[in-house]
PDB file of N, CA, C, O and CB in Angstrom:
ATOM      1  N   UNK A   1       0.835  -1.193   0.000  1.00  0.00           N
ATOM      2  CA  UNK A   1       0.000   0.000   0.000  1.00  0.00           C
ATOM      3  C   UNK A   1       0.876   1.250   0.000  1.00  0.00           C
ATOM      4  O   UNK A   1       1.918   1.225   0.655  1.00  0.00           O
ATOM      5  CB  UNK A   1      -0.948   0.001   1.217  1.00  0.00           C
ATOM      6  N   UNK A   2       0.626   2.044  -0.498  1.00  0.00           N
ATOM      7  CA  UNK A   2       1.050   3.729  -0.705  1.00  0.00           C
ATOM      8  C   UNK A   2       0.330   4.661   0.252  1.00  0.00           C
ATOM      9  O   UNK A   2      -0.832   4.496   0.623  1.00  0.00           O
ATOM     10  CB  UNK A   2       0.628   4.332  -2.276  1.00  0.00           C
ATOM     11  N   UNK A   3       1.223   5.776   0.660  1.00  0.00           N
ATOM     12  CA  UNK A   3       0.579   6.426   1.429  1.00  0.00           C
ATOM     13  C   UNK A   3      -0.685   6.820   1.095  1.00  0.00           C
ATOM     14  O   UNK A   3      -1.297   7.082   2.130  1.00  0.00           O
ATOM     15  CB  UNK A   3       1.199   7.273   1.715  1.00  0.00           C
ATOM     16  N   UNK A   4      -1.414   6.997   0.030  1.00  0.00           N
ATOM     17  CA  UNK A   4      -2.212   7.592  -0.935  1.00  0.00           C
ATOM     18  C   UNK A   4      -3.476   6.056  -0.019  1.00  0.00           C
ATOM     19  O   UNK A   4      -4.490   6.126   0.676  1.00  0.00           O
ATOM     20  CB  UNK A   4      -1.434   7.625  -3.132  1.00  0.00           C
ATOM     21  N   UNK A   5      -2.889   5.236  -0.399  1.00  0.00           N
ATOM     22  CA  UNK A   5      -4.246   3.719  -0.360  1.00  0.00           C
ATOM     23  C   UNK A   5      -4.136   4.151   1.385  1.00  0.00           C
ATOM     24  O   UNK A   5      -5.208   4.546   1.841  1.00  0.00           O
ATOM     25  CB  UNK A   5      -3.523   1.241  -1.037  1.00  0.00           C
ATOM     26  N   UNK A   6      -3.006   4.113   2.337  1.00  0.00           N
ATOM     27  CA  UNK A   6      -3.417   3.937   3.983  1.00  0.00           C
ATOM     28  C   UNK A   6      -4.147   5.258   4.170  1.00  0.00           C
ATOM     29  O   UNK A   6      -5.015   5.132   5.033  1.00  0.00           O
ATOM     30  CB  UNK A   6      -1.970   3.778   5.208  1.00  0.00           C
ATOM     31  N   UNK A   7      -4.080   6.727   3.552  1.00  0.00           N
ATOM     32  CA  UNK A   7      -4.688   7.924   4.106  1.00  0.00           C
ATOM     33  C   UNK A   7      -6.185   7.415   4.381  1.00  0.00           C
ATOM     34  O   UNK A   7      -6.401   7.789   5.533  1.00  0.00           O
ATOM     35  CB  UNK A   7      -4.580   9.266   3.049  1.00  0.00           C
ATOM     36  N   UNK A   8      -7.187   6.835   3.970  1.00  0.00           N
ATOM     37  CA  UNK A   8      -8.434   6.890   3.922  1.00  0.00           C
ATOM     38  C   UNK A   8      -8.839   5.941   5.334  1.00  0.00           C
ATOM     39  O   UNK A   8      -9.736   6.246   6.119  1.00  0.00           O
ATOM     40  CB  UNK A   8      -8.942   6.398   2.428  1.00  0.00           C
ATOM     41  N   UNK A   9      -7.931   4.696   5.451  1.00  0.00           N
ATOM     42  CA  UNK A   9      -7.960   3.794   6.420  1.00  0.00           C
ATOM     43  C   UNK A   9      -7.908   4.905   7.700  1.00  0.00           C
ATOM     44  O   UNK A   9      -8.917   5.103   8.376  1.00  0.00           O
ATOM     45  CB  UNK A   9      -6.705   2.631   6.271  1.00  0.00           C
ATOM     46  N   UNK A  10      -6.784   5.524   7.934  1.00  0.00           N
ATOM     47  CA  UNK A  10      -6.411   6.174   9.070  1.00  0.00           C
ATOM     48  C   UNK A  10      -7.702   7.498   9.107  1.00  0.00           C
ATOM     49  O   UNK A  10      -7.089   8.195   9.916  1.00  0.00           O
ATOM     50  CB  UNK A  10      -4.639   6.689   8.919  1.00  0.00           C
ATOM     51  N   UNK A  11      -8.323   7.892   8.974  1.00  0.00           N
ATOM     52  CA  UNK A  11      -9.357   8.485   8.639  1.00  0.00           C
ATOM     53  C   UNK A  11     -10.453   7.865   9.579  1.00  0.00           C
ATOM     54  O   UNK A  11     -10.775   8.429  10.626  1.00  0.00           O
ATOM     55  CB  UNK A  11      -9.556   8.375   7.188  1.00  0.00           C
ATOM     56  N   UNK A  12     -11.099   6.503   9.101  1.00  0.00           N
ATOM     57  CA  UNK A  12     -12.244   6.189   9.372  1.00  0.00           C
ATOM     58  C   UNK A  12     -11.584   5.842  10.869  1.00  0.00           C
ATOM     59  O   UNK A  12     -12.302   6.337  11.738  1.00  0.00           O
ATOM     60  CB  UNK A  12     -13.031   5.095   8.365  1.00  0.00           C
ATOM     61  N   UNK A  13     -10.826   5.381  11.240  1.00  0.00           N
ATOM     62  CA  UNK A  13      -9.973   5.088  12.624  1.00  0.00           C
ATOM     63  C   UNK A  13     -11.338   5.826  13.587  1.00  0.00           C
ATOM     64  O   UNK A  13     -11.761   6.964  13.385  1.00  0.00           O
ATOM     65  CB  UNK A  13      -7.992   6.101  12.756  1.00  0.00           C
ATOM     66  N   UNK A  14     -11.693   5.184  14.297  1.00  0.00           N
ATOM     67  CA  UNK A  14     -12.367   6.235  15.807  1.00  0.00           C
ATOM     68  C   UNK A  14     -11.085   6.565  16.725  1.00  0.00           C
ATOM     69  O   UNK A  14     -10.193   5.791  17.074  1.00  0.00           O
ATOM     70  CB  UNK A  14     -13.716   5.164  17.083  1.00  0.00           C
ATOM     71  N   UNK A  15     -11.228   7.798  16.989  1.00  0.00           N
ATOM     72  CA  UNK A  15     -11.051   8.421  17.861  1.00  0.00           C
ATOM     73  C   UNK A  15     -10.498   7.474  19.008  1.00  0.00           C
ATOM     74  O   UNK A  15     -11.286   6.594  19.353  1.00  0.00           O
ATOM     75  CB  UNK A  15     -12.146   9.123  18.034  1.00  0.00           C
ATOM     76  N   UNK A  16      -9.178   7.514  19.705  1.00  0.00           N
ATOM     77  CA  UNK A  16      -8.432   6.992  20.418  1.00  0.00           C
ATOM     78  C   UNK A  16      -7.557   5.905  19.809  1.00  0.00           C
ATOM     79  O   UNK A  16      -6.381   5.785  20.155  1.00  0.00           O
ATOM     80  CB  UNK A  16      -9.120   6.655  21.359  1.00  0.00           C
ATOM     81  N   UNK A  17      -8.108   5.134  18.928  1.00  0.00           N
ATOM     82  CA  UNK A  17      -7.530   3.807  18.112  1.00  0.00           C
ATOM     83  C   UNK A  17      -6.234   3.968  18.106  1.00  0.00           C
ATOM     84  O   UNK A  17      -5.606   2.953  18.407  1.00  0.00           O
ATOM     85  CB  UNK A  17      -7.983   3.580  16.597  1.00  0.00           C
ATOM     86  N   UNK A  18      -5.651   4.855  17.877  1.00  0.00           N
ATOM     87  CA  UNK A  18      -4.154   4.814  17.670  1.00  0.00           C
ATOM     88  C   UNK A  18      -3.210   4.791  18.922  1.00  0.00           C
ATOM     89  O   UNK A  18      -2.054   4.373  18.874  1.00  0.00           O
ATOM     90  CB  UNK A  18      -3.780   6.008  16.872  1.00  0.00           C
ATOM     91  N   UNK A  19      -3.848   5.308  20.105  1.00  0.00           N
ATOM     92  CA  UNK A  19      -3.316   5.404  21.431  1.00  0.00           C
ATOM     93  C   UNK A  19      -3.530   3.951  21.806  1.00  0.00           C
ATOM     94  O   UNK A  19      -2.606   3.338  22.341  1.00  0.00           O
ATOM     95  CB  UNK A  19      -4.041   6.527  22.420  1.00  0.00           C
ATOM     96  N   UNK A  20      -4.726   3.342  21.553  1.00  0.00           N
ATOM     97  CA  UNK A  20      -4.813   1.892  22.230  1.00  0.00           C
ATOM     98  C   UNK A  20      -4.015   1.011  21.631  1.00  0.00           C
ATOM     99  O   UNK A  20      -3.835  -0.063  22.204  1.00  0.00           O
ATOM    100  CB  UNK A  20      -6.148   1.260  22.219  1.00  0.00           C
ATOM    101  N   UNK A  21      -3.396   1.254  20.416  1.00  0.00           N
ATOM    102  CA  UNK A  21      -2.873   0.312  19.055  1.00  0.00           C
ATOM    103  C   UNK A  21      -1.319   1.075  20.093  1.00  0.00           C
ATOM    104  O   UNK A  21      -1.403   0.463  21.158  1.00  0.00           O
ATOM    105  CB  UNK A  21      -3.451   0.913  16.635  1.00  0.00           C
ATOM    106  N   UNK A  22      -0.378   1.815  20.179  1.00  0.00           N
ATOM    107  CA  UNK A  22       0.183   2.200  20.359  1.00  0.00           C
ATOM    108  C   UNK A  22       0.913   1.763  21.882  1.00  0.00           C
ATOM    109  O   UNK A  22       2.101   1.603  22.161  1.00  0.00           O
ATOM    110  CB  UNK A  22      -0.282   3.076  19.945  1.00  0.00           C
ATOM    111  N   UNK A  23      -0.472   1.631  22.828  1.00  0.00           N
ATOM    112  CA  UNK A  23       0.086   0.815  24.191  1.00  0.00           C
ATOM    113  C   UNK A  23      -0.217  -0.681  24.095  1.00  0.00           C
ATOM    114  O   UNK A  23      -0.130  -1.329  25.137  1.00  0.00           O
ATOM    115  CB  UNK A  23      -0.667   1.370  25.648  1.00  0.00           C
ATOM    116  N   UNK A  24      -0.609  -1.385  22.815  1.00  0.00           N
ATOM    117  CA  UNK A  24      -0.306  -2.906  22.590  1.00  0.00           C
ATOM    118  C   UNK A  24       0.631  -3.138  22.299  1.00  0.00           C
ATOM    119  O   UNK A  24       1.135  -4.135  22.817  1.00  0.00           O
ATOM    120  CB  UNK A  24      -0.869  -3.572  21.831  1.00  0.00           C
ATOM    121  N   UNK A  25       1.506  -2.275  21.190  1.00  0.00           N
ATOM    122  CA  UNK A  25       2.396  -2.807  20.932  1.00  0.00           C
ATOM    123  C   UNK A  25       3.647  -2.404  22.040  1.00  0.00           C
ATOM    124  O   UNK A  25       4.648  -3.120  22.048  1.00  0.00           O
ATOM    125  CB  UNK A  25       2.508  -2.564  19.589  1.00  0.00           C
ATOM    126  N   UNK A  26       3.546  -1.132  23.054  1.00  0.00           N
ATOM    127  CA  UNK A  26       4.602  -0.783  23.497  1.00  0.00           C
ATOM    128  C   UNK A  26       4.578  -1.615  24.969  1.00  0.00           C
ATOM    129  O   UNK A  26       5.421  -1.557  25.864  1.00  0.00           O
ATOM    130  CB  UNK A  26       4.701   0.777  23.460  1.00  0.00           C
ATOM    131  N   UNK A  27       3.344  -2.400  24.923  1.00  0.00           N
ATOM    132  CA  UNK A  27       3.769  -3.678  26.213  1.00  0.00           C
ATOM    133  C   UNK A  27       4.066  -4.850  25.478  1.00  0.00           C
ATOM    134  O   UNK A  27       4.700  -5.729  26.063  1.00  0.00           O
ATOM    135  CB  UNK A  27       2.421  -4.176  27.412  1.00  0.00           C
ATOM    136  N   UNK A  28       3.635  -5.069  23.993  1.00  0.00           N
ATOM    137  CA  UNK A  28       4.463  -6.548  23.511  1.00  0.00           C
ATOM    138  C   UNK A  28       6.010  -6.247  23.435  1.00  0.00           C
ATOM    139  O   UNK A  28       6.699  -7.230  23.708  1.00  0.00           O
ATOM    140  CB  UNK A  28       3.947  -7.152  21.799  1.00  0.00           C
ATOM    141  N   UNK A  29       6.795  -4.937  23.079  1.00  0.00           N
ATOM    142  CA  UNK A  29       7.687  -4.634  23.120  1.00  0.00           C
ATOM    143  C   UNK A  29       8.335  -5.466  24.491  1.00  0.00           C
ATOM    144  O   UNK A  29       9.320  -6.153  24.223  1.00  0.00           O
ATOM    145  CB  UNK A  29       7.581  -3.314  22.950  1.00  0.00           C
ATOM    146  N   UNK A  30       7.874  -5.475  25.952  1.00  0.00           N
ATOM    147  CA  UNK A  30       8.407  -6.148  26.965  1.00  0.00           C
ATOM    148  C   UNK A  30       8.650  -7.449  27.175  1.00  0.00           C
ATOM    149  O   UNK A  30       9.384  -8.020  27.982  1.00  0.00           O
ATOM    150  CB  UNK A  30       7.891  -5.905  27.736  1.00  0.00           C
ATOM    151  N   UNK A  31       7.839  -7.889  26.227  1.00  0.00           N
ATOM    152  CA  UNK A  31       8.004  -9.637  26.264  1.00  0.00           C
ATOM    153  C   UNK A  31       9.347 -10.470  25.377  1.00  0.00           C
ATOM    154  O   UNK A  31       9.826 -10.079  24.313  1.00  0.00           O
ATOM    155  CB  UNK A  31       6.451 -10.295  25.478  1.00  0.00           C
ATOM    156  N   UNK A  32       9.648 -11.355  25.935  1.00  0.00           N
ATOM    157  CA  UNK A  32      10.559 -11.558  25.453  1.00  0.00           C
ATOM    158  C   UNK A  32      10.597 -12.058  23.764  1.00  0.00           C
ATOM    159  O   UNK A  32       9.685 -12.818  23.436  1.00  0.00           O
ATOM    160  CB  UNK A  32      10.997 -12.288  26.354  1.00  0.00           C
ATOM    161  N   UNK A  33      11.592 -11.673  22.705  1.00  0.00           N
ATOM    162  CA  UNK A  33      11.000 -12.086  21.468  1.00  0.00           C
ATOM    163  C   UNK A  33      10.506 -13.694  21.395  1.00  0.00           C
ATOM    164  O   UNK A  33       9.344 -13.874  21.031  1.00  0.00           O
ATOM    165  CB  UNK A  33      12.072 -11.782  20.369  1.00  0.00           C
ATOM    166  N   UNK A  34      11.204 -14.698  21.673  1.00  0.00           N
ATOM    167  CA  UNK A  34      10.676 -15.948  21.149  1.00  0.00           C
ATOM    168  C   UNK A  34       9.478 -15.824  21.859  1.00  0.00           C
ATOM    169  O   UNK A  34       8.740 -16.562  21.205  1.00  0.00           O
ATOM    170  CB  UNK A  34      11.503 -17.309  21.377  1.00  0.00           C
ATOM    171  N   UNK A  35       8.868 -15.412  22.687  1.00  0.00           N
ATOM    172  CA  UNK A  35       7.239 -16.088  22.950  1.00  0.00           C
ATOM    173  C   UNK A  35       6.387 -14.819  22.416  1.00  0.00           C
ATOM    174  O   UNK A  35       5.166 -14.918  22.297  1.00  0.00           O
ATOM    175  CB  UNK A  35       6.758 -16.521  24.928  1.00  0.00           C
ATOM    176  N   UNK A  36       7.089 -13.598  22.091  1.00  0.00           N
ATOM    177  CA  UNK A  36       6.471 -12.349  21.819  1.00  0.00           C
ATOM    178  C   UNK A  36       4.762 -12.553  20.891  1.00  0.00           C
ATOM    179  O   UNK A  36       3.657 -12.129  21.228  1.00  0.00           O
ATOM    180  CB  UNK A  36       7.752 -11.467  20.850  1.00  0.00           C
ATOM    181  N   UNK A  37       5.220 -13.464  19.512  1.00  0.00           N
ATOM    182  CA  UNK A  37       3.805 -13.989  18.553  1.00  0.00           C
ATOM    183  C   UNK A  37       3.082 -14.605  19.403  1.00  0.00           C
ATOM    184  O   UNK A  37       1.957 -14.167  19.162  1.00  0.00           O
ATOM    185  CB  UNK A  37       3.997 -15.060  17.262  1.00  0.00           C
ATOM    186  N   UNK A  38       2.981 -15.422  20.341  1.00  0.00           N
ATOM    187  CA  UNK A  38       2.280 -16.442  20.745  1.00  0.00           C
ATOM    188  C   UNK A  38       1.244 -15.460  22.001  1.00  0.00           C
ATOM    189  O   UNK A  38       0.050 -15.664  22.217  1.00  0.00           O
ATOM    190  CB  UNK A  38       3.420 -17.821  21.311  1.00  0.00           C
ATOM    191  N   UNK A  39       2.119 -14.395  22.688  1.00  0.00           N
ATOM    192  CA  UNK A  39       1.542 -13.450  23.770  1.00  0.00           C
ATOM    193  C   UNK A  39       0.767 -12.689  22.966  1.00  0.00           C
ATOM    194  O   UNK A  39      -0.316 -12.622  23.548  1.00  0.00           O
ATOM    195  CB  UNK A  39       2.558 -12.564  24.648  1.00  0.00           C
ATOM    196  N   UNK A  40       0.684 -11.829  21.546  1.00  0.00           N
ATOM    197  CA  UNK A  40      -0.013 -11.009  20.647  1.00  0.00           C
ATOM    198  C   UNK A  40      -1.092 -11.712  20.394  1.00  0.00           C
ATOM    199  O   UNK A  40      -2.211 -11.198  20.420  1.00  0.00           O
ATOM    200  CB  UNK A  40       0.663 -10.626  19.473  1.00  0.00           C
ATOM    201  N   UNK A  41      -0.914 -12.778  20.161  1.00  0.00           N
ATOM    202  CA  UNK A  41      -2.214 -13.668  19.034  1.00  0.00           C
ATOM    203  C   UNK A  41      -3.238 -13.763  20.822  1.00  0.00           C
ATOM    204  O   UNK A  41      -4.293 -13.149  20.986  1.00  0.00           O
ATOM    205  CB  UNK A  41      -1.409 -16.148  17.887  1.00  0.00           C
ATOM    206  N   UNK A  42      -2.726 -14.461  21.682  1.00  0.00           N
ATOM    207  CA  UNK A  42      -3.640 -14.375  23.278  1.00  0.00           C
ATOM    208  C   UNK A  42      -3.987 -13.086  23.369  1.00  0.00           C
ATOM    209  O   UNK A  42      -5.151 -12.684  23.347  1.00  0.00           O
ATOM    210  CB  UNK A  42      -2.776 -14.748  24.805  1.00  0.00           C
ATOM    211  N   UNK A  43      -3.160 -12.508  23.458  1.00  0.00           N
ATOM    212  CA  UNK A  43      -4.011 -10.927  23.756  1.00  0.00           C
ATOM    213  C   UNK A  43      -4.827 -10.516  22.780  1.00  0.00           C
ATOM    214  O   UNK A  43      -5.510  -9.545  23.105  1.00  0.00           O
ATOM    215  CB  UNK A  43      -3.082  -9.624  23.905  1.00  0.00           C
ATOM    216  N   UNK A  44      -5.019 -10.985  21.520  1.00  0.00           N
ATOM    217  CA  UNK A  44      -5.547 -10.290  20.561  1.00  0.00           C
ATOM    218  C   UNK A  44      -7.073 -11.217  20.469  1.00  0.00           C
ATOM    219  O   UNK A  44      -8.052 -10.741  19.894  1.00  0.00           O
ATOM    220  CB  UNK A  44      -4.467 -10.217  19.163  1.00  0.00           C
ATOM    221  N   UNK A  45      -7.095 -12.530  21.092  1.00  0.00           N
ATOM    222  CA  UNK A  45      -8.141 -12.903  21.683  1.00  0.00           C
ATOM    223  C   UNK A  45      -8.640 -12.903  22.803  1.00  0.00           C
ATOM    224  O   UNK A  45      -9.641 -13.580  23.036  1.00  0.00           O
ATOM    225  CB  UNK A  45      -8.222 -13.626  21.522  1.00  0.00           C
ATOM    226  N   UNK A  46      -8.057 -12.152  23.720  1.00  0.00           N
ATOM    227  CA  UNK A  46      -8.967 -11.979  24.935  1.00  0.00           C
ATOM    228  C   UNK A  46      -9.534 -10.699  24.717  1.00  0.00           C
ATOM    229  O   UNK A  46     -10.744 -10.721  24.943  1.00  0.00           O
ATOM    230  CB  UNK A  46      -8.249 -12.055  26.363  1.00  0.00           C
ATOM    231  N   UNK A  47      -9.118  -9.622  24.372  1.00  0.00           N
ATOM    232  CA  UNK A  47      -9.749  -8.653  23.687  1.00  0.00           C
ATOM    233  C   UNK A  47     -10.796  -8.779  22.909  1.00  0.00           C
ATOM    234  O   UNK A  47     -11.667  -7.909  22.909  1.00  0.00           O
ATOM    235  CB  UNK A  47      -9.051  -8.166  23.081  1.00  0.00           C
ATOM    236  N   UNK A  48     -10.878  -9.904  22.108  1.00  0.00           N
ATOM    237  CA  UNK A  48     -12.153  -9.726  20.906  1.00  0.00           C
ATOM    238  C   UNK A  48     -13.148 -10.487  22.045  1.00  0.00           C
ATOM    239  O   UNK A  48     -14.215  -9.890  22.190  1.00  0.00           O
ATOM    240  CB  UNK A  48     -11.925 -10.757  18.939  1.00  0.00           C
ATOM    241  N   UNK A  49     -13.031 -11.376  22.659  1.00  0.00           N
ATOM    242  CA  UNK A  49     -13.515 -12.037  23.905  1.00  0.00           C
ATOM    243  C   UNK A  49     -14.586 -10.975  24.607  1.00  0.00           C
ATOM    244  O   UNK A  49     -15.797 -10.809  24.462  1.00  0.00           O
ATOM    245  CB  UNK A  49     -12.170 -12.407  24.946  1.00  0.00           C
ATOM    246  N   UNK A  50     -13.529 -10.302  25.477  1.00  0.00           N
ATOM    247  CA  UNK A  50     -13.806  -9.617  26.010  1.00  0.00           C
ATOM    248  C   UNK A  50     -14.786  -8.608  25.607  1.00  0.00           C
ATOM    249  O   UNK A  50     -15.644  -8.197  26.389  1.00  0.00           O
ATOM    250  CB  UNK A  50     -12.958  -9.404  26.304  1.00  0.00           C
ATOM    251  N   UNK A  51     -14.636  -8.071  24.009  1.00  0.00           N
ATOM    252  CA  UNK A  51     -15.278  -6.938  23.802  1.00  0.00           C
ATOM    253  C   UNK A  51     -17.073  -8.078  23.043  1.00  0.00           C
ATOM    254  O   UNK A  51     -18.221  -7.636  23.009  1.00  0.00           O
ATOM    255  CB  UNK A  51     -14.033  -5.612  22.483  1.00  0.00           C
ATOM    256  N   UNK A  52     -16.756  -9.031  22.732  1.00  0.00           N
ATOM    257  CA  UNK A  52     -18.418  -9.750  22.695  1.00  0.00           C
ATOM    258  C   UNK A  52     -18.989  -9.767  23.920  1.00  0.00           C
ATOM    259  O   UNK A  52     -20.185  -9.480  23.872  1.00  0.00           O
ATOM    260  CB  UNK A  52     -18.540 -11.347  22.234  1.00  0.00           C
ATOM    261  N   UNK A  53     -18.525 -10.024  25.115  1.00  0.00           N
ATOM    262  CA  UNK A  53     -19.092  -9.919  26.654  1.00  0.00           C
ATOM    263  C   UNK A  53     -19.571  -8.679  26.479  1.00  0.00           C
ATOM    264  O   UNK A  53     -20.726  -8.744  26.058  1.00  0.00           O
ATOM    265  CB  UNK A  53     -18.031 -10.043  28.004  1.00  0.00           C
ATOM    266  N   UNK A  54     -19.235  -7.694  26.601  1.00  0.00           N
ATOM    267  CA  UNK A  54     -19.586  -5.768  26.723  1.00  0.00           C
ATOM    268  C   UNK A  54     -20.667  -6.537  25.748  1.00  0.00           C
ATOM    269  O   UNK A  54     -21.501  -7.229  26.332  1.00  0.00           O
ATOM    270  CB  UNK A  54     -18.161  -3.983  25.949  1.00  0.00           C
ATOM    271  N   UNK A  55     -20.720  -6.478  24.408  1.00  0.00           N
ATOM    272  CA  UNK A  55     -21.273  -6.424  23.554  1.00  0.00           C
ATOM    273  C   UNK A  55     -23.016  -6.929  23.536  1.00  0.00           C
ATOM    274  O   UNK A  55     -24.016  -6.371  23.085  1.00  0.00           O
ATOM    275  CB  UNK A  55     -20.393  -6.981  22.860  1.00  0.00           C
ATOM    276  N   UNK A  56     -22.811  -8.233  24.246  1.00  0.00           N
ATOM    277  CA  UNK A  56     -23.784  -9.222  24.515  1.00  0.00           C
ATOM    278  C   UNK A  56     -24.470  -8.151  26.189  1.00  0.00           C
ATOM    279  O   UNK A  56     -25.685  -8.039  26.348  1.00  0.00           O
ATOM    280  CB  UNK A  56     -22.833 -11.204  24.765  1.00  0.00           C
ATOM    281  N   UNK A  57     -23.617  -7.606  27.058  1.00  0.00           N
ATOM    282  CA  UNK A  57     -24.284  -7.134  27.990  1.00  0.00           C
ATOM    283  C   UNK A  57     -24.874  -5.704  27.360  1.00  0.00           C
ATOM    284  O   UNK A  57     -24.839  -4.834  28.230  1.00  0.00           O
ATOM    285  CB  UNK A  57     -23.393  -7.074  29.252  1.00  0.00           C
ATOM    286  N   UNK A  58     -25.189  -5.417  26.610  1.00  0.00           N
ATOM    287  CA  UNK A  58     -25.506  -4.415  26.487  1.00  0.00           C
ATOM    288  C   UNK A  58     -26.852  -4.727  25.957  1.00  0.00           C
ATOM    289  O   UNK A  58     -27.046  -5.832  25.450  1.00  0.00           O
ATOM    290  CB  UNK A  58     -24.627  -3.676  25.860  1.00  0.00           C
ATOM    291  N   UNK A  59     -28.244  -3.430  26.067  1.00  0.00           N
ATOM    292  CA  UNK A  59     -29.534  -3.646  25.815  1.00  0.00           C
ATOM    293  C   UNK A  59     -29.786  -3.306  24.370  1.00  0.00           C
ATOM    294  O   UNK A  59     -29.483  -2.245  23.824  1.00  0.00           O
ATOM    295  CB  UNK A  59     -30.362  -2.902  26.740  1.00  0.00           C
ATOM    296  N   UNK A  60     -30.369  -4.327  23.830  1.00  0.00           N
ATOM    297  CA  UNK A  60     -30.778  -4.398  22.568  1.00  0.00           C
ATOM    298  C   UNK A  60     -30.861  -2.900  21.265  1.00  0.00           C
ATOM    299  O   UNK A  60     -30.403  -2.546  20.179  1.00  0.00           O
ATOM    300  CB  UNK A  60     -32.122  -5.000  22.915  1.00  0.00           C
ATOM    301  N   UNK A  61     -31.713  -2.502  22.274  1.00  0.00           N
ATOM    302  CA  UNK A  61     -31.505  -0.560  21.277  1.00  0.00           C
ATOM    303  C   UNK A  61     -30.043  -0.195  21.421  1.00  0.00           C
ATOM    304  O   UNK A  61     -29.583   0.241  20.365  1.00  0.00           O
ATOM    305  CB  UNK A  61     -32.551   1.213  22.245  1.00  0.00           C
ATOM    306  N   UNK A  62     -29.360  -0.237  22.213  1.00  0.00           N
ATOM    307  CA  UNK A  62     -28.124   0.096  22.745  1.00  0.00           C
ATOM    308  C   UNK A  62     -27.533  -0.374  21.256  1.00  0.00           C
ATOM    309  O   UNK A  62     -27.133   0.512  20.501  1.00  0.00           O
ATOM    310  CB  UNK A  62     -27.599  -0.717  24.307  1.00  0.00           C
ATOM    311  N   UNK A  63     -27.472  -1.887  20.800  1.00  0.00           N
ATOM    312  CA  UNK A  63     -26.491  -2.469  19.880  1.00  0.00           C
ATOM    313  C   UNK A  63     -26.760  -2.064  18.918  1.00  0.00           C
ATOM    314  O   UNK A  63     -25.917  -1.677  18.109  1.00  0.00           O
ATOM    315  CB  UNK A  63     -26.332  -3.712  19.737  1.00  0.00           C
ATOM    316  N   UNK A  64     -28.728  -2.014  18.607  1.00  0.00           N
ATOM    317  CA  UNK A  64     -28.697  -1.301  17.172  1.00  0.00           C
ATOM    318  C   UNK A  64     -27.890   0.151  16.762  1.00  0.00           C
ATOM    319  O   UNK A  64     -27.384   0.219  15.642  1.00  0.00           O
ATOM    320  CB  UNK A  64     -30.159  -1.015  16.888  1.00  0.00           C
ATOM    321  N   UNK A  65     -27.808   1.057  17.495  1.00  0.00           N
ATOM    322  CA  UNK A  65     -27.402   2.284  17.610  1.00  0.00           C
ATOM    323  C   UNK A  65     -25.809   2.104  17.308  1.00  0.00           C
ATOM    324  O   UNK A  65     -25.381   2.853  16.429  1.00  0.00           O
ATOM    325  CB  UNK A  65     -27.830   2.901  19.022  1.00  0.00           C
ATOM    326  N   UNK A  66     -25.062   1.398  17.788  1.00  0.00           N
ATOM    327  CA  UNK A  66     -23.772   0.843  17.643  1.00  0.00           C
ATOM    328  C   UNK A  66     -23.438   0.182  16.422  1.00  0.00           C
ATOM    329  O   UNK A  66     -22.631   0.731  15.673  1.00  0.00           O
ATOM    330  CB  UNK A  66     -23.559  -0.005  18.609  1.00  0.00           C
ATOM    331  N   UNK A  67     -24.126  -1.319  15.999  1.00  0.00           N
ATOM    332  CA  UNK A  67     -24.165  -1.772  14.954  1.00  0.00           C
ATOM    333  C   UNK A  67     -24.586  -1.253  13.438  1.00  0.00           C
ATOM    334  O   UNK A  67     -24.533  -1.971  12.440  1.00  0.00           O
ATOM    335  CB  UNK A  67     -24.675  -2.532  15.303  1.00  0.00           C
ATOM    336  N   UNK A  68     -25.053   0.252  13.455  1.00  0.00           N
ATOM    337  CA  UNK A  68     -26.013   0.717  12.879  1.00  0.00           C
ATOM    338  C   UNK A  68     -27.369   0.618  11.946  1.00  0.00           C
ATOM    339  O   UNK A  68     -27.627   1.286  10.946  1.00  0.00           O
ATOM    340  CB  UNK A  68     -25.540   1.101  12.633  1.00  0.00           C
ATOM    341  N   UNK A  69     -28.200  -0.470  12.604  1.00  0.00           N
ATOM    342  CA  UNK A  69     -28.504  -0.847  12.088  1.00  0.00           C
ATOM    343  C   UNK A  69     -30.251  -0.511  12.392  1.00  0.00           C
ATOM    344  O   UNK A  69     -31.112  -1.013  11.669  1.00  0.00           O
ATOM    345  CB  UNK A  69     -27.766  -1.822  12.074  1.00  0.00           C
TER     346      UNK A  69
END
């Protein structure tokens, strides 16, 4: 990709995304490299985990409004 194809991506980004993207990688930075992939891919599923729990607790109008639907 060219700067030209990522400008539009970084755009639709919400608001904070880059700060949260920014302290994932600057705590995988602490891990040691050989287990470093194996700690990213776990964290990168307890997160999606985690964010269906929120997701599922939340009241029905709540998700449409979110989901936009």
């Amino acid at each position: 990709m060219t700067a030209i194809d990522i400008a539009p991506l970084r755009q639709r980004a919400p608001r904070g995304s880059r700060t949260v993207s920014q302290a994932f990688f600057a705590a995988l930075e602490a891990i040691p490299e050989a287990r470093r992939q194996e700690v990213a891919k776990a964290a990168q599923a307890a997160i999606r985990e985690e964010l269906k729990v929120k997701h599922r607790k939340q009241p029905p109008a709540r998700r449409r409004v979110i989901d936009g639907r």
